[in-house]
N, C-alpha and C positions, 0 to 999 in steps of 0.2 A: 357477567362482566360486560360492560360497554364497549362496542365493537367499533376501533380506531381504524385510520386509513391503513396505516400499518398492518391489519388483522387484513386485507381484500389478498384473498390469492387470485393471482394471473398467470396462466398455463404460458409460457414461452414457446410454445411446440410453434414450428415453423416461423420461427422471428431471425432463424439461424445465428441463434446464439452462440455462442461458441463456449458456456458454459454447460449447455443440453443439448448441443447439435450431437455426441456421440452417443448419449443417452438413450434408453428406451424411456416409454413415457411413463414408467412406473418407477422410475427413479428420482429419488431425491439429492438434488447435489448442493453439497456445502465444502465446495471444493475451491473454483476462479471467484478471484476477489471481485464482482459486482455484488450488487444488491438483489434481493428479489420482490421490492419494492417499486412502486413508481414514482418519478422525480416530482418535485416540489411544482403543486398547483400554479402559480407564478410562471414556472418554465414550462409548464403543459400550454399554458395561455398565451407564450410568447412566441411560441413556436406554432401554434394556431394560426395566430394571426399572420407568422411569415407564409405558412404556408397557402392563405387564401391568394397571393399573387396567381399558385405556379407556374413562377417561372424564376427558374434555378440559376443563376448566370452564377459572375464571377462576384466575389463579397470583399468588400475591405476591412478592416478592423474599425471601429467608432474612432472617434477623436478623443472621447476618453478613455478607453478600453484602458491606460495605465492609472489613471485615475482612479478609475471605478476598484482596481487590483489593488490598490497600491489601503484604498478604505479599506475593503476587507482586512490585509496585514492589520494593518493599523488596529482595528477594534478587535481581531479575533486571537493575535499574539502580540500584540503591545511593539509591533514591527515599526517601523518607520522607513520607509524606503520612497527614494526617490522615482517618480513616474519613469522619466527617461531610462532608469536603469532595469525597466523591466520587459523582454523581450517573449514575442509569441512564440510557440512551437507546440504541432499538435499533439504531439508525446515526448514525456518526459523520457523514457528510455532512447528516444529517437535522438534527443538531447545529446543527453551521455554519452552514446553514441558519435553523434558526431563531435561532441569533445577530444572524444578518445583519438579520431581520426586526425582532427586537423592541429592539436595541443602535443600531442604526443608522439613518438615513434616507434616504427615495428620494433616488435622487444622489450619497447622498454615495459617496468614491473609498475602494477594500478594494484593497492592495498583496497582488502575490505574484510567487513568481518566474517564470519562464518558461526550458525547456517544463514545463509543469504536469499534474496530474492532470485530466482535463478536468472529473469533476464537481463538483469543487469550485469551478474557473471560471466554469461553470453555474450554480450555485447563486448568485455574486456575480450575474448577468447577468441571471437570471431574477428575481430581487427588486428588479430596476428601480436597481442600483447599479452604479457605475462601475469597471470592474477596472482596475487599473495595474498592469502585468505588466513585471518589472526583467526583464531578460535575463540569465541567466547570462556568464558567459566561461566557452569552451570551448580549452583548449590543449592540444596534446600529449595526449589523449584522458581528460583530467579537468574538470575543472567548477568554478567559484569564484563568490562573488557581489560583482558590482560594487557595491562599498560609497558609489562618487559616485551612481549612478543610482539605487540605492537610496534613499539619501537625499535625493534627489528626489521620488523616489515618497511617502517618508515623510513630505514636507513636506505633500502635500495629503491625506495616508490617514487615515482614521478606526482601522482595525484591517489588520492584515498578518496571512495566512495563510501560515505555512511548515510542510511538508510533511517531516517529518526521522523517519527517513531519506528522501531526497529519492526522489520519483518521477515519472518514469520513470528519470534516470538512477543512479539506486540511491548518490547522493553519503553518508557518513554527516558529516554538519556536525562538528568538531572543537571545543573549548572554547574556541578563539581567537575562531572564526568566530560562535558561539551571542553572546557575549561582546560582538563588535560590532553585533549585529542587537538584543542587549537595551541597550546604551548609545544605539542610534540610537532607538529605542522609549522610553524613557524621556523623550530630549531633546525628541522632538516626538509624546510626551502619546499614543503608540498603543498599543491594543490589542494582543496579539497569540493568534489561536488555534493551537493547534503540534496537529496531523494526525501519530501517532506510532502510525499502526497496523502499520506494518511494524518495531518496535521491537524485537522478538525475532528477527529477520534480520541478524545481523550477522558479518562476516567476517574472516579477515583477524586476528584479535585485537584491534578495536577496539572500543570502549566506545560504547554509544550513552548519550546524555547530554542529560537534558530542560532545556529550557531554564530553565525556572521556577526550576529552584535555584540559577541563577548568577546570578540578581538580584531582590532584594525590589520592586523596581518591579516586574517582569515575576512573582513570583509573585501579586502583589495584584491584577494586571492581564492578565491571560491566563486561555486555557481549553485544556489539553491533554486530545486526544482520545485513550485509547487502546481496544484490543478484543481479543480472544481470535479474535474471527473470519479473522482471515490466518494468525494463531501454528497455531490448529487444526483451520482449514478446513472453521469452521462458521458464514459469513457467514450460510446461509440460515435461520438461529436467529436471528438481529439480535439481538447484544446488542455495547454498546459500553461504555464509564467516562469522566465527562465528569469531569475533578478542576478544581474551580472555588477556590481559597484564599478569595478576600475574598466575605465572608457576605453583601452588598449585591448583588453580582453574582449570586452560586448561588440567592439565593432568588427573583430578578426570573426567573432560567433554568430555576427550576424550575416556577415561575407560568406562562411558556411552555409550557412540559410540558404542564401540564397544559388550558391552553387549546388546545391542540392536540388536547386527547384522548387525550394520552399517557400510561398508568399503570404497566397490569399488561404483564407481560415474557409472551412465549408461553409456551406453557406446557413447552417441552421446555428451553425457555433457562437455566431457573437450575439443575437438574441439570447440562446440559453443563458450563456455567458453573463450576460447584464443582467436578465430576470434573474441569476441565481445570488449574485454578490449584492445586488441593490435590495431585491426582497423575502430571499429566499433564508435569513436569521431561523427566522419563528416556526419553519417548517424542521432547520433543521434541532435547532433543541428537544421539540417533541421526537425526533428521530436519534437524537442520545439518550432520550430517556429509553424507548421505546428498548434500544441496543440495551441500555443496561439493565432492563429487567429481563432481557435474554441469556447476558452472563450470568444473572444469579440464577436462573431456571436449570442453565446446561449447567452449572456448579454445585447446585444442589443434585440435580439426578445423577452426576460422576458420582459426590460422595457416600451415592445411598446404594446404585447398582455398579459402579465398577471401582470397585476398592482399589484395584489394582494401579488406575490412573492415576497421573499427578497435573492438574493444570496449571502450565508455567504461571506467574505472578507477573503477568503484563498489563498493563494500565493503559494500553492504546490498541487503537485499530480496533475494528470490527471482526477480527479472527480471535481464537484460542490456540493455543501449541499445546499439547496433552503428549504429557512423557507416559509412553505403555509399555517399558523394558519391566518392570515390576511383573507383567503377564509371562516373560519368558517364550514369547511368540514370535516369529519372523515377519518382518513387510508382509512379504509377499504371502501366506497364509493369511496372514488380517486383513491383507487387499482383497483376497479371494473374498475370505468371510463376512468384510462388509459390500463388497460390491453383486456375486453372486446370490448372496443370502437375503441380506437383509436389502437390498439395492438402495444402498446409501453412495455416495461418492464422498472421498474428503479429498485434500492434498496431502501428499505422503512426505514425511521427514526425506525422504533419497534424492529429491527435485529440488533440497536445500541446499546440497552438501554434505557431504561423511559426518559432518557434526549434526545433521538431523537426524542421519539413522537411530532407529526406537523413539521416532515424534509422528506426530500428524496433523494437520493445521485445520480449524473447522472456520466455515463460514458461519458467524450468529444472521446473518444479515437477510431474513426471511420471517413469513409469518409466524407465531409461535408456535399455530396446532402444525405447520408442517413441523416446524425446528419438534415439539413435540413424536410428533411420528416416526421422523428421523432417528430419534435416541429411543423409542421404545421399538422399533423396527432390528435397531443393533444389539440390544438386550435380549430381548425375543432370538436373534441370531444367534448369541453368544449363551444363551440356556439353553438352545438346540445342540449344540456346541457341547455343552459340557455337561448338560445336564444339570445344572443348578437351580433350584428350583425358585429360590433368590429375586432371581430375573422375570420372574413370570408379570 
């Protein structure tokens, strides 16, 4: 087989990753949503070139920086948004965050679904506000949201956080389902901020589709987060797009901004930024393809060595959710088993919420012969395990 950029392994040891800074070096982790790829040729090149100055000062945004943001929408989810309406901020959760702070008040209750991304739950928890967490329905190894309990939670929420494409279990919300959550937001006067950074994740031939469009209430009254930092696996440049429509809203969130101390973008960030929305198309297609012949690899070896799994039917992001209640095993036994045994790392349903427990979330987002090793490493664990000779 022809050996892709995608195939080059690169040791992160001492890059202080924070995906293998806890790791020993004989572990493989498919755990923190990065990549274990390098970013798009284009932005190796742009940042090259920033860096022949050095010298670091203080950086502005471009004059087009909404411009150039406002193209991507446009070509990659058929978005249409106004330049002006689209605000910088280095992290989306930082975002959210400072919504919560300066939109809301201590107590009051922030709707979202469950299981959930945890720091965005955190961030409700931590500003002294009440989460109300709907529980999905889980059937048949897909995902829906209860629209009774929802609207429960709607009754007492000031603003709802949905997370679409959904994370962890990588659900991508269809126009029906967007459709119901902006008519329940409407009826009872909520906010809603839509977390749309795995946006360019999508499988399957399915559309990802922002909510904001399919309703004038919800675009006057919503904040959708998106980033480049998952598309190009440049989190640790913090740059996000906060697109705010109603002018009362974006200038109170920018007034935040800025009492936060938040201005100028580091200084590598608006290079990446431009090299990645201006050129960076072509690299990332070959990197969906790349992704989805990693789903069917890890979907094939579940159904051939662990019968036991179920992996949820999500159509986004770069992760799996894999139901293992079928094993009749505990977390915490399976954490032992694949971290001391087979020294795998994943992310554990418990870091979800109650409704993850008996789930675990795999990063596909690495070479194959590791992603290989990885799942023959846990099989080999799990036939020490039990003796199955199955797994060998």
């Amino acid at each position: 087989m022809e050996k892709r950029p995608f195939d080059t392994l690169i040791s992160r040891s001492g890059t202080y990753s924070a995906k293998y800074h806890h790791s020993s070096d004989n572990t493989i982790a498919l755990s923190v949503a990065d990549m274990d790829f390098p970013t798009a040729p284009c932005i190796k090149q742009a940042l090259a070139a920033a860096n022949d100055t050095a010298i670091y000062g203080y950086t502005l945004l471009s004059d087009d920086w909404q411009s150039v943001a406002a193209d991507w929408f446009s070509r990659r989810y058929q978005w249409t948004v106004s330049p002006e309406h689209i605000v910088f901020c280095p992290r989306v959760v930082q975002a959210v965050s400072l919504w919560i702070q300066n939109f809301t008040r201590p107590g009051e209750a922030i709707a979202t679904l469950s299981p959930g991304y945890h720091p965005i739950s955190h961030a409700v928890e931590v500003n002294q506000r009440r989460l109300l967490e709907s529980p999905l329905r889980y059937s048949h190894g897909r995902y829906a949201i209860d629209f009774a309990d929802l609207e429960q939670k709607f009754r007492r929420a000031a603003c709802f956080i949905l997370i679409s494409p959904h994370n962890p279990t990588g659900t991508v919300w269809d126009e029906k389902t967007l459709l119901k959550i902006a008519a329940l937001a409407e009826k009872h006067h909520v906010f809603i901020i839509s977390d749309d950074v795995h946006a360019d994740f999508i499988f399957n031939n399915r559309r990802h589709r922002i909510i904001s469009t399919l309703s004038e209430y919800v675009q006057q009254n919503s904040m959708i987060c998106t980033s480049p930092a998952k598309t190009f696996n440049i989190a640790g440049l913090e740059v996000a797009n906060v697109v705010i429509a109603s002018a009362q809203h974006r200038q109170k969130f920018s007034a935040a901004l800025t009492a936060a101390g938040i201005h100028n973008p580091g200084y590598f960030t608006v290079p990446a930024f431009l090299a990645a929305y201006r050129e960076g198309e072509n690299w990332l297609s070959g990197l969906l393809d790349y992704l989805a012949e990693n789903r069917r690899w890890v979907s094939d070896f579940c159904q051939r060595y662990f019968p036991d799994w179920r992996i949820t039917d999500g159509d986004g992001t770069y992760m799996l959710w894999i139901d293992y209640r079928a094993m009749n095993t505990g977390e915490a036994q399976l954490r032992q088993l694949f971290s001391d045994v087979a020294h795998v790392e994943m992310s554990w349903g418990s870091d979800f919420g109650e409704a993850g427990a008996g789930f675990f979330r795999v990063n596909l987002a690495l070479p194959r012969a590791r992603l290989e090793e990885a799942f023959t490493r846990i099989a080999q664990a799990l036939q020490r395990c039990t003796g199955d000779n199955t797994h060998g």
